[in-house]
C-alpha positions in Angstrom: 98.9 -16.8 123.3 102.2 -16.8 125.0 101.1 -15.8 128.3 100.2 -18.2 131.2 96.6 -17.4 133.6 96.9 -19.6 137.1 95.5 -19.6 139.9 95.1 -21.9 142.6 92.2 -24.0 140.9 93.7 -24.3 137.3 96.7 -23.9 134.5 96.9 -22.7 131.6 100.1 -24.8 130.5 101.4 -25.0 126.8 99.5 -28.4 126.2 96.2 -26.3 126.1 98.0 -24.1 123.6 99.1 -26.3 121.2 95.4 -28.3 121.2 94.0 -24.5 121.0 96.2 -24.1 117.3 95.3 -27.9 115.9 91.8 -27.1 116.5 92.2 -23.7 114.5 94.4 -25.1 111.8 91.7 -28.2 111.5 88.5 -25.4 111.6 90.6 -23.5 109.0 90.5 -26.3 106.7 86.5 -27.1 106.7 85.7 -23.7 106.0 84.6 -24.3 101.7 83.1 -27.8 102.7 79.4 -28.3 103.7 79.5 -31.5 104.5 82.4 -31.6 107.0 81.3 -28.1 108.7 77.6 -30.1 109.0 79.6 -32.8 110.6 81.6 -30.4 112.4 78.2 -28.7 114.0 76.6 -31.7 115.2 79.9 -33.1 116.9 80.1 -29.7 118.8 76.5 -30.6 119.3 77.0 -33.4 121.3 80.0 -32.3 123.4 77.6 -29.4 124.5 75.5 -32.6 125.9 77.7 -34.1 127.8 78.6 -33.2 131.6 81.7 -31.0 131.6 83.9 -33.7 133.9 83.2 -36.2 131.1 85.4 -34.1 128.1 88.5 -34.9 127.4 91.5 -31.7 127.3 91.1 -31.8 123.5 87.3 -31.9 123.6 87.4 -28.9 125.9 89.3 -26.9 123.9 87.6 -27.8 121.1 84.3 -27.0 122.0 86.1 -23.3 122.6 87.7 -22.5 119.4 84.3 -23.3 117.9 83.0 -20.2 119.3 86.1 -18.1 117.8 84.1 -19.1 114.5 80.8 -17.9 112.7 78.4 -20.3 111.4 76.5 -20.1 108.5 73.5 -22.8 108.4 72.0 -21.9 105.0 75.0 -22.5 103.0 77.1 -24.7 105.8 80.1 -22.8 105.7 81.8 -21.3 108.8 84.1 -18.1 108.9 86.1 -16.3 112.1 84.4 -13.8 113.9 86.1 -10.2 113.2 87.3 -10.5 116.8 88.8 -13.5 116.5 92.0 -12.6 117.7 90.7 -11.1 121.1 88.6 -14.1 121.5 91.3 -16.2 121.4 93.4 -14.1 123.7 91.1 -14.3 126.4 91.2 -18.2 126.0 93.6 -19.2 128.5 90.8 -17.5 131.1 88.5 -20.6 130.9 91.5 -23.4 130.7 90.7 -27.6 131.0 90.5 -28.3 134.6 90.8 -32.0 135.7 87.9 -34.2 137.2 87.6 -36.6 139.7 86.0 -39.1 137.4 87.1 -43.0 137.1 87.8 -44.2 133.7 86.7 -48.0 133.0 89.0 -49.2 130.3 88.5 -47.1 127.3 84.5 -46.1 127.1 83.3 -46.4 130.7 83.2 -43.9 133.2 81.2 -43.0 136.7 81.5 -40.3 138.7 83.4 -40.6 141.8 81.3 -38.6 144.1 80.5 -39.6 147.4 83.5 -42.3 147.4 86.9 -39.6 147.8 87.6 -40.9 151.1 87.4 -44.6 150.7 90.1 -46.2 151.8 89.3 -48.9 149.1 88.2 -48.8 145.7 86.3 -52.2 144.5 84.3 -51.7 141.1 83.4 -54.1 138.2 83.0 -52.5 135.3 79.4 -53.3 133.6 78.7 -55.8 131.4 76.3 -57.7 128.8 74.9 -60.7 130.6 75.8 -62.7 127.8 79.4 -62.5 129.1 78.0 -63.1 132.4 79.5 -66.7 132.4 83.0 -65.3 132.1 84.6 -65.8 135.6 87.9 -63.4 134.3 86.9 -60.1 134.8 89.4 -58.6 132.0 87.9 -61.7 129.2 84.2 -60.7 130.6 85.3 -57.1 130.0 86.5 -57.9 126.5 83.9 -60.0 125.8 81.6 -56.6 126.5 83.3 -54.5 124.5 82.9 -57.2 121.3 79.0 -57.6 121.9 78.5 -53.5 121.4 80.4 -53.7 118.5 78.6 -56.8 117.3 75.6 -55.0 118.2 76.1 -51.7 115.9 76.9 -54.2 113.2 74.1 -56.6 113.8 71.5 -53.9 113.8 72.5 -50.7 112.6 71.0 -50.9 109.2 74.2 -49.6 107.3 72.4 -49.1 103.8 69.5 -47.6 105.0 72.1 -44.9 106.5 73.9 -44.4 103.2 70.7 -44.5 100.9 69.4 -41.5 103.4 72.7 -39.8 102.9 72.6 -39.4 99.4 68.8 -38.8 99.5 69.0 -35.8 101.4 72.3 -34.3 100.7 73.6 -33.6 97.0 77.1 -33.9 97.5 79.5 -35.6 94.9 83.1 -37.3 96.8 86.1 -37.5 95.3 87.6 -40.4 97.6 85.4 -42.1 100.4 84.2 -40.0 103.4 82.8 -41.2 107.2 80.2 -40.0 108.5 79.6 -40.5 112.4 76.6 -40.5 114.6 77.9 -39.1 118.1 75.9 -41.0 120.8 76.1 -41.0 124.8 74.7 -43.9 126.9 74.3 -44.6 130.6 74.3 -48.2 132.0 71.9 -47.4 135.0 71.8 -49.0 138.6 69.4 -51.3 137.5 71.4 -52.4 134.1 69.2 -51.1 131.5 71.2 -49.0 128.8 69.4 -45.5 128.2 70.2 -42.4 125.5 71.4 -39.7 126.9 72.0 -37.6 123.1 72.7 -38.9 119.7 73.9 -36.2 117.6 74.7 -36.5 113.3 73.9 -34.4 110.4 71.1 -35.8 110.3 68.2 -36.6 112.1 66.7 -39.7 109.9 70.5 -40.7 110.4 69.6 -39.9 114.7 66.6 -42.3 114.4 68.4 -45.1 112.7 71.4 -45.3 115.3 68.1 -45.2 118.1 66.5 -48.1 116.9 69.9 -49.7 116.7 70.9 -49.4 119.9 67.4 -50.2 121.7 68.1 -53.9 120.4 71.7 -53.7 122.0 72.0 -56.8 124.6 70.9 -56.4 127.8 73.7 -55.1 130.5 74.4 -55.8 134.5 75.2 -52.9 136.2 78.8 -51.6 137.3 79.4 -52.1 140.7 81.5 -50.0 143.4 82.5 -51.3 147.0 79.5 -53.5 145.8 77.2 -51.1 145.6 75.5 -50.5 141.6 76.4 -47.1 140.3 75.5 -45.7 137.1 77.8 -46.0 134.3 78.3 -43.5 130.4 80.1 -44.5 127.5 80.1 -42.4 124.5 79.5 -44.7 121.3 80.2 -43.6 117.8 78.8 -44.7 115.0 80.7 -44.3 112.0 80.2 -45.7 108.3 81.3 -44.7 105.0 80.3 -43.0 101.8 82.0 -44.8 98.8 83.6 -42.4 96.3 81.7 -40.9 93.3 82.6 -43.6 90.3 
């Protein structure tokens, strides 16, 4: 992988690289463990949902190695294709390329379409209307981001989750293990949160983080030069599976 493809729309620099060989060495080591490569699957699962412009570098590239790998569902183990090496080769022909997409704080984000040649960018990020009474935009915004997670706490029924865990998969830990529910959400114009995917190991673990978050407080919309725009944050979900006593 030492050469470098350019062209006038993208780079392939030696960032991409090095993300391209932690995502190997990190495949490499799920490859005799059913329960991460199940894990592993439904991650990829959800990045494949999402828009391309909303994936991080890393994401990118990880969604790519995946496909330098062989999945076996029956038995949940995952191998390297016998052209592994060519496939990887040929990576640096479909390198990250950068979006024009706003970030608010460290969830939010809204497409900037249709506002590139403003000469003035005014938005408020979206919020629960039980920070409404917040004049201070960065207390009402933190004051947001403590509601969801109050929320997932609040109503995420936590041993439910576990007691489906161990129902339906016969798996004995050594030391405790996370298991994550990857969901994406849209706060639209109108302020109502919607699903876009939910992704886990599990569907019975899908349903669980639904019901959750359709009792998540109600939102007002993020704004831009005053006008509402739709707004996605990608939640996960994560709780843990104590170690076999």
């Amino acid at each position: 992988m030492s050469s470098m493809a350019q062209n006038e729309d993208f780079t392939f620099t030696s960032q991409d690289e090095r993300l391209i060989e932690e995502h190997i060495l990190d495949f490499n080591a799920y490859k005799q463990k059913p329960v991460p490569v199940a894990e592993l699957v439904a991650e990829i699962n959800f990045l494949k949902g999402l828009d391309p412009a909303e994936l991080t570098r890393s994401e990118h590239w990880f969604i790519q190695v995946f496909e330098l790998y062989q999945v076996d569902p029956v038995n949940k183990r995952i191998r390297k294709k016998q052209n592994f090496e060519d496939l990887k080769a040929a990576l640096n022909n479909n390198p990250y390329q950068d979006n024009t997409t706003y970030t608010f704080e460290d969830i939010f984000v809204f497409e900037a379409g249709g506002f590139e040649n403003a000469t003035t960018i005014d938005f408020t990020r979206p919020y629960t209307k039980n920070c409404a009474s917040i004049p201070n935009s960065d207390k009402r915004n933190e004051c947001t981001q403590k509601r969801i997670q109050f929320a997932i706490k609040q109503h995420f029924q936590t041993n439910k989750a576990i007691d489906v865990f161990r129902e339906n998969y016969d798996q004995v830990f050594v030391r405790d293990y996370e298991i994550t529910i990857y969901t994406s959400l849209k706060v639209n114009k109108k302020g109502k949160l919607e699903i876009k995917n939910i992704s886990s190991i599990d569907d019975d673990l899908n349903k669980l983080a639904r019901r959750a978050i359709k009792r998540f407080p109600r939102f007002e919309p993020a704004k831009l030069n005053g006008e509402p725009i739709e707004a996605r944050f990608n939640l996960p979900i994560v709780f843990t599976i104590y170690a076999d006593e």
